[in-house]
C-alpha positions, 0 to 999 in steps of 0.5 A: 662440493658443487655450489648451489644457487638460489635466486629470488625474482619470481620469474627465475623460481617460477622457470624452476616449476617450469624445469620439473621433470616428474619422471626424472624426479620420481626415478633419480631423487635419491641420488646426489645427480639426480633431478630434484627441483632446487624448491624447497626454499621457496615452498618453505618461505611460502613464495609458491606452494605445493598447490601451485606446483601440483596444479602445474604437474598434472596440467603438464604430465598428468598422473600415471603410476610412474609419478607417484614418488614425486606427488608423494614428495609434495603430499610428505611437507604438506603431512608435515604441516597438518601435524605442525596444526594439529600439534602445535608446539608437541612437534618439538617433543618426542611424539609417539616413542622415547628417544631409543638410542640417546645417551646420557651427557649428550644434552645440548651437545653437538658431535665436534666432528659434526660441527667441523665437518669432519665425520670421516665420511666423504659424502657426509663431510661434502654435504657438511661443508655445502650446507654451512656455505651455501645453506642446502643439503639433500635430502638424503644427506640429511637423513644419513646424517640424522642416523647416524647422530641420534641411532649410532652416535646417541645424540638428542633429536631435538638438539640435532634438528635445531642445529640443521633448522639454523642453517637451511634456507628451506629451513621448516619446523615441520619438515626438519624437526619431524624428519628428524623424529622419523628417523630417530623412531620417536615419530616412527615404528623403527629407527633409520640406518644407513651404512657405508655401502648405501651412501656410496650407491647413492652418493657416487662415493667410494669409502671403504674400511669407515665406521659404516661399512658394515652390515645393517644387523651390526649397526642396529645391535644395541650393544655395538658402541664406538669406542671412546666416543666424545660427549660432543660441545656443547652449542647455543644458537644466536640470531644475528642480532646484528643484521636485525637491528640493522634493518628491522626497526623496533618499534611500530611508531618508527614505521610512520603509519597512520592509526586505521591504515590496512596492513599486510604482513608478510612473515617467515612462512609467508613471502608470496611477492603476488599476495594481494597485490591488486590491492592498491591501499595498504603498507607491506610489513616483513614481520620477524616475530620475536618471541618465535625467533628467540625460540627457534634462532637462524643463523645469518644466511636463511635470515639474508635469504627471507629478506632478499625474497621480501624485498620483491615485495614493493616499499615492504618494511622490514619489523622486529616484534609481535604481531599483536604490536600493529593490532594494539596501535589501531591498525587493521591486520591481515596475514596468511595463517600459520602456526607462527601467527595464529591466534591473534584476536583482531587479526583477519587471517588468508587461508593457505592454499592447501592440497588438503584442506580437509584433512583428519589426523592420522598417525603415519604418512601412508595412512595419510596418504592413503586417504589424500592420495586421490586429492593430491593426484586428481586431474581437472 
């Protein structure tokens, strides 16, 4: 198990734009070795965007077909944040299909073996035991283990999907949970397998007689069941409430403003160090909306992470609240929009900085991408 390190200055994720390799990417993302960004942090907590990175990659590369896979990546977490605007809180119900394959008594359970880190897949184990350490597993991983969890194991999406969300860095309701849908068919036309033979191709394993070295006909039988299999623990997910209070202050009085000052807050979608900061009046406000965060908890590490990145913001406060609590004490408030803030009257929100700004709802990635394609990949 490789450890994987995750800066926070910008001038060392910027040297990571910098470091991308369009071709490499396109060829080798589905391998464990192969050249991936290392972004995905950083674009989920809103220090650069997909935008940012598009605009650099064609300015260095251009577009040819060969670079395709790697602009379909980008244009893949923007899709995944149109639906979050278009759906709202519906991206965490099944969307479009039930659940095929959930079984009854799984609900708010977890596979033990899943929890430990011991399925009894090398590759799947190692990437367990990376994401509890160091908070990060690729991508591929991710699906191999959501297939196995929901369409052979019979465990709930949702359920899933919280656990995975609590421990990523690049922890992103949109990506995680309708990834997670996608391969358990409830936002897809069919469900997602992979067996023993695909993961060692990819992983560079050598597994052989495990429960997934069998043919795909055999894993999507709907009669195949493992024998005896356990109903799994039951888990809850509690913020660390700790760390919170140690830090965040909870009240808008302890932050000693004056009632009228401009406020600029900073949230867990939004910690862009550059953000108005030729603005010379104004305090900075790193907001953990409460409300949301007792919806959907992260664990202590993603928390750590956004704070590390906040704190690149010069004399940034750290607030455990609502938004409408700076609103009501007569401060003007400005944030960048998002699904987690929007709404709040009295508020001047920033747009975000998409690749597509305009576009319709559409029920399939490639149906999206088919219209955005030219968007995505247009040379200045």
């Amino acid at each position: 198990m490789s450890k994987i390190e995750f800066p926070v200055e910008f001038e060392a994720i910027w040297s990571r734009v910098e470091g991308i390799d369009v071709v490499k990417y396109s060829k080798t993302r589905n391998f464990i070795w192969g050249s991936v960004t290392y972004l995905s942090p950083y674009i989920s907590r809103g220090v650069i965007t997909v935008k940012e990175v598009r605009d650099y990659c064609i300015e260095k590369f251009g577009y040819e077909e060969g670079h395709e896979r790697f602009y379909q990546e980008l244009a893949w977490r923007e899709y995944w944040q149109h639906l979050w605007q278009w759906h709202g809180d519906g991206i965490f119900l099944s969307l479009r299909n039930n659940q095929e394959r959930l079984r009854l008594g799984t609900e708010g359970r977890m596979p033990v073996s899943v929890l430990k880190g011991e399925m009894g897949i090398s590759a799947l184990d190692n990437g367990l035991n990376q994401l509890y350490k160091y908070g990060y597993i690729h991508n591929h991983l991710r699906m191999y283990l959501a297939s196995v969890i929901c369409n052979l194991w019979g465990y709930s999406w949702k359920m899933a999907a919280d656990w995975m969300y609590y421990y990523l860095l690049d922890g992103d309701l949109a990506s995680n949970h309708l990834s997670w849908q996608w391969v358990a068919g409830t936002n897809s036309n069919k469900l997602y397998f992979c067996n023993q033979e695909n993961i060692n191709k990819y992983m560079g394993t050598k597994d052989v007689g495990t429960y997934l070295d069998c043919t795909y006909e055999e894993l999507m039988n709907k009669d195949r069941r493992i024998e005896n299999l356990e109903k799994g623990e039951m888990v809850q997910f509690n913020l660390p409430l700790e760390t919170i209070r140690l830090w965040f202050v909870e009240s808008v009085n302890e932050l000693g403003f004056e009632s009228g000052e401009k406020v600029f807050i900073y949230h867990y979608y939004h910690l862009d160090p550059r953000w108005r900061n030729e603005e010379e009046t104004g305090r900075r406000v790193f907001l953990l909306n409460k409300f949301f965060f007792e919806a959907h908890p992260i664990g202590e590490g993603p928390l750590k992470f956004a704070m590390d990145l906040a704190r690149q913001v010069p004399n940034i406060r750290f607030y455990w609240g609502e938004l409408e609590d700076f609103v009501n004490a007569g401060f003007e408030v400005i944030t960048k929009e998002h699904p987690i803030v929007n709404g709040v009257s009295g508020v001047g929100y920033d747009k975000r900085d998409w690749l597509t700004p305009k576009m319709m709802l559409q029920n399939s990635f490639f149906a999206f991408w088919k219209k955005a394609k030219k968007q995505v990949v247009a040379v200045k």
